[in-house]
N, C-alpha and C positions, 0 to 999 in steps of 0.2 A: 412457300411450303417446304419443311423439310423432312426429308427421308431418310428414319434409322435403320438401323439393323442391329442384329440379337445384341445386347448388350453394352449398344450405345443409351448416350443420355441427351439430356437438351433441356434448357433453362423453359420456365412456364413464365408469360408476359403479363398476362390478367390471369383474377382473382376469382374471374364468372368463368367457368369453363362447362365444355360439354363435350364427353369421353363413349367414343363411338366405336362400337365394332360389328364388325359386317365379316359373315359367314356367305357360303352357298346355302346354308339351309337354317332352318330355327334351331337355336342352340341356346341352353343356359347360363346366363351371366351373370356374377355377381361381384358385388365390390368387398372389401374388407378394410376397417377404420382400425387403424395396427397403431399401438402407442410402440414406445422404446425397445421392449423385448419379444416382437415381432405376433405379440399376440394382442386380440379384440381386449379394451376394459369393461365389456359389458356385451351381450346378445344382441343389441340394436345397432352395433355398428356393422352387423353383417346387412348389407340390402341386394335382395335376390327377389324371383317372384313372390315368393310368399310374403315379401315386408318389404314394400317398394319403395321406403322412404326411411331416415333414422330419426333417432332422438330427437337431435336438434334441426331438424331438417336441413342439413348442410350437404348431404347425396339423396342425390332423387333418382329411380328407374322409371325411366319419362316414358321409354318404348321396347317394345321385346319383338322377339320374331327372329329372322334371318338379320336384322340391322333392331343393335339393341344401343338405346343412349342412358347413359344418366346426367344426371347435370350437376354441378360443384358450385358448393359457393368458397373458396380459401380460405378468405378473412375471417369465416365464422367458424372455422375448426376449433375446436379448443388449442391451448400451448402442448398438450400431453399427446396430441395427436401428431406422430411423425410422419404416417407413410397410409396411402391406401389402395390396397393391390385390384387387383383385376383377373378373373380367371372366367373362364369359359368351359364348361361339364354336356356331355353327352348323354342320355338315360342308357340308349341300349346301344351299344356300337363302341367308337373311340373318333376321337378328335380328327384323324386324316377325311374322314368323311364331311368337314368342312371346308375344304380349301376348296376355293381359292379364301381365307382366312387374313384381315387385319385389324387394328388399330389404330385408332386416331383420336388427335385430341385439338378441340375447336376452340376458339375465342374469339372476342368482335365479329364474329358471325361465319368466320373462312376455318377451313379443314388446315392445322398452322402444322402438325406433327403428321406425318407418313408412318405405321409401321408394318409394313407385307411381313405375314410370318412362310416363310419360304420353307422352312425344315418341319414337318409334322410326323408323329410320332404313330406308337402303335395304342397310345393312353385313353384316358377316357375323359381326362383333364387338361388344363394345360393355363398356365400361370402366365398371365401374355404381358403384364408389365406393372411398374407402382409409380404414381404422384409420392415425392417425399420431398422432406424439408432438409436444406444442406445451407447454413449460416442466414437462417434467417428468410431463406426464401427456396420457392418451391421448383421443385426440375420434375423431369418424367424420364423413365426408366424402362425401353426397350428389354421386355425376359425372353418370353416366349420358349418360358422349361417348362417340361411334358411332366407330370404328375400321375401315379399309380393310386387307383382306384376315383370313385364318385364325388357327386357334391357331398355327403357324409363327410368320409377322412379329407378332403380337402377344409372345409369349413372347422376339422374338429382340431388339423392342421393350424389354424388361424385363433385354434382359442375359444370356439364356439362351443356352447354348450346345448348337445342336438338332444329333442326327447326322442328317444327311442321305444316304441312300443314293444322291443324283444322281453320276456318274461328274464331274462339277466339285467343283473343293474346294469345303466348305460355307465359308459366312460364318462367323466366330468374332468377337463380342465380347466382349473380357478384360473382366473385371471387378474389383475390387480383388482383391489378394492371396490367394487360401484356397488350401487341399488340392488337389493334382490329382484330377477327374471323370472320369468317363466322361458323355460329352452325352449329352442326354436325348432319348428316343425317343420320340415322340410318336402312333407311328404302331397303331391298332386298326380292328378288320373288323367292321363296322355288317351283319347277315344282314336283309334285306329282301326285298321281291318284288324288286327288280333283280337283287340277287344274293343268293338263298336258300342257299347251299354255299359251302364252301370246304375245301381238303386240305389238310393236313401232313403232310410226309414224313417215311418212319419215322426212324427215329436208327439209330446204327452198331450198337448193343448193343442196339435193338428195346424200351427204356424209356423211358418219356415224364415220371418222377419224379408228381408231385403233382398229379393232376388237380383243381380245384376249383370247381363250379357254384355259381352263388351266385343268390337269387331274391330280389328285394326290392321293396317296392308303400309305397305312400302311403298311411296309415290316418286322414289326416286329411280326406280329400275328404267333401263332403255326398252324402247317397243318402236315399231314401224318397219320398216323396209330393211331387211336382215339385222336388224337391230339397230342399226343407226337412228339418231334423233328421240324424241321422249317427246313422249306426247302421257296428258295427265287423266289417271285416272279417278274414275267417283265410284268408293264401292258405296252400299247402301246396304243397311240394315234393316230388316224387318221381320213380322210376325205373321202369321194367322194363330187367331184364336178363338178356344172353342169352351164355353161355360157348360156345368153339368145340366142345364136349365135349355140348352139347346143354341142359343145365342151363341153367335159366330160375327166375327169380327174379323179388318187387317188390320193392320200399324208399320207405318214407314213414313218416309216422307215426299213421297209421290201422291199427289193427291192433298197432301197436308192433312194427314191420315196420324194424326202422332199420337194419340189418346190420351190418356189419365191415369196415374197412379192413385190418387183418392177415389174414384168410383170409376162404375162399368166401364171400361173394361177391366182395367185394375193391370191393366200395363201400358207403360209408355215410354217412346223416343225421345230420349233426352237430345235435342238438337237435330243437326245434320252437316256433316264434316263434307263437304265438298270436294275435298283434296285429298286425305290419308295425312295433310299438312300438321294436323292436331295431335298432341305429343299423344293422347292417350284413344284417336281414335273414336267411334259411335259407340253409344252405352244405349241398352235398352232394361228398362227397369221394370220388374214383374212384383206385385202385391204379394208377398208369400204369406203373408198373415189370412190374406184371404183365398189359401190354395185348395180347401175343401170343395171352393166352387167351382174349380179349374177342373175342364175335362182334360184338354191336350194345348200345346202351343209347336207350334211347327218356324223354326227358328231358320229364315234365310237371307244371302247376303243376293246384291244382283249388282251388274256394273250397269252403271247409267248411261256412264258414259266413258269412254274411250272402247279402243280395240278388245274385245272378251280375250284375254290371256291371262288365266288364273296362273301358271306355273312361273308367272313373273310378276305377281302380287304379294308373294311372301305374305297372303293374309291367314288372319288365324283370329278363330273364334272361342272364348274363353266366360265360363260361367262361375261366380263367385256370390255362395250361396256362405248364409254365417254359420261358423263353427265347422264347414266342412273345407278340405281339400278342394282348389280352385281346380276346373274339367275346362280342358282344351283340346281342341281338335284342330286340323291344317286344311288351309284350302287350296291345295297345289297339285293334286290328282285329277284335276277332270277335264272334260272337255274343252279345248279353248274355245271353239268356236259355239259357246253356248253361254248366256250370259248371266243365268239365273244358278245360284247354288241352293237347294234343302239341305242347309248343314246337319241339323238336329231337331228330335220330336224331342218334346218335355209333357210327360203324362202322368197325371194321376192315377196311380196303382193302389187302389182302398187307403188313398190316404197318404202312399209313399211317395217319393218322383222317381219319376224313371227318365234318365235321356239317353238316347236311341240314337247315335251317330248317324245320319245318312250320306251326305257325303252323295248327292244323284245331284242332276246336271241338266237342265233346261234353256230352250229358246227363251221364255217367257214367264211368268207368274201364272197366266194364264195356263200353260199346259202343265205348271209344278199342281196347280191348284187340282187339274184333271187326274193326274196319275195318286194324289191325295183323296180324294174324292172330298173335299171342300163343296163346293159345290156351288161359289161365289160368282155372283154375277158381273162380268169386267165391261170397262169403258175407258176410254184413252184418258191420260194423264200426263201431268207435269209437274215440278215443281217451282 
């Protein structure tokens, strides 16, 4: 492995690559597909959370959180493609609030590039480095320059063309010639103590298409005895749910409790990730088409197994509902010694959703269930 610093470079060996960065805490990362005059030919070669993938699927945002990847394929760039940057954006704050802060870039499986960003700024941005082409083949490029203002002027920096809902026309910077877009929407609802809730308004026809919860943690962080040693955690994802009809239900995969997205319950545990090893994580999928019947869904994560230390799970809960702004919340405030999190209620309001951050902290399901008033009858489990 080698180790750069600001402004050095170093040749790239393979053509599969996988481009890592790891903060102290969840931060936004995005990449940027730069032809010749340092700007995007098109709106999809920006991939960020709202467009985890491009065009030609040659950058992929595999994982997000505290430790975010994407994955590269080289070979498959187009020739018009020289360079694809890398930055890192803060919502409320600036960039020194990440460090300890790097970059890295993997092949054949091993961490091959080092880059500690050692100097951090007072910015909200910061430009950590670019894969580019230099006679025919690909090097990587140590920046780590601090950037004034958001993902907006950085992205718009790059050529992107953002929709902006301000009642002024947005800025538009053309870019060489491609396909007409639709600008990219940058815009997601962070649920915290400032603002734990937010509604959506029902629809004309009272169907919300594709509900999808997604839960994903860090299974690389150290745990045990002052930190020394790693031992591996199993977060788990699941539900309680409650139909307008009275009918009440779980869903996880204790028990092998996974349900149905085609009939009752009308939600269900896509899998069961064991590890946090799966680039994207537990997905939990909810019928929206059938939400008129939905009274509440009470959305929680629980560690199965390893040591309960949430503040070294880097997990983060994230709902991706169509046509709206993806809603994420953080699991790294609570209890350690308690293994159970109620991250979020999801309720039918005449028809609207409402989710309700909770963000409370339990021994057990069982006593999440009591302080809920569920009212579920428990008996030991396995999977």
């Amino acid at each position: 492995m080698k180790t750069l610093t600001p402004g050095a470079n170093a040749p790239v060996i393979d053509d599969q690559l996988k481009v890592r960065v790891s903060a102290s805490q969840a931060a936004d990362v995005s990449s940027f597909r730069l032809s010749e005059n340092g700007k995007v030919r098109a709106d999809d070669d920006m991939v960020f959370y709202g467009q985890k993938v491009n065009g030609d699927q040659t950058v992929k945002l595999v994982k997000e959180g505290a430790i975010t990847e994407f994955e590269i394929v080289l070979t498959k760039l187009q020739a018009d493609v020289q360079k694809i940057a890398f930055s890192i954006t803060v919502d409320n704050g600036t960039v020194s609030a990440l460090n300890p802060l790097e970059i890295s870039i993997l092949w054949a499986g091993t961490e091959q590039l080092k880059c500690p960003v050692t100097s951090i700024g007072s910015e909200a941005a910061l430009i950590l480095g670019e894969l580019y082409r230099r006679n025919a083949e690909w090097k990587f490029r140590f920046i780590a320059q601090g950037f004034n203002g958001g993902l907006q002027p950085l992205a718009e920096h790059f050529g992107v063309d953002i929709d902006d809902p301000a009642p002024a026309p947005p800025k538009t910077i053309t870019p060489p010639p491609a396909p007409p877009s639709t600008p990219v929407n940058l815009s997601k609802i962070t649920l915290d103590k400032s603002k734990p809730s937010v509604n959506l308004k029902k629809t004309s026809d009272g169907k919300f298409g594709l509900l999808k919860v997604n839960l994903n943690w860090n299974q690389q962080k150290k745990s045990g005895f002052m930190g020394f040693g790693k031992s591996q955690l199993d977060l788990d994802l699941g539900a309680f749910v409650e139909h307008q009809d009275g009918n009440k239900g779980v869903i996880q995969a204790l028990g092998n409790a996974f349900g149905d997205i085609r009939q009752p319950p009308y939600v269900q545990l896509m899998g069961d990730d064991r590890s946090g090893g799966m680039s994207d994580g537990e997905w939990l999928h909810i019928n929206g088409d059938r939400w008129s019947g939905f009274k509440r869904i009470l959305v929680y994560a629980f560690i199965y197994e390893g040591a309960p230390n949430w503040s070294e799970t880097d997990g983060m809960v994230t709902l991706h509902i169509p046509g709206q702004p993806k809603i994420e919340t953080h699991l790294t405030e609570g209890s350690n010694h308690l293994g159970t999190c109620a991250v979020a209620e999801i309720s039918n309001q005449n028809g609207e959703i409402k989710i309700n951050r909770l963000d409370r902290y339990f021994a057990s399901q069982v006593e999440m269930d009591k302080a809920f008033h569920w009212g579920f009858r428990w008996s030991a489990g396995s999977k």
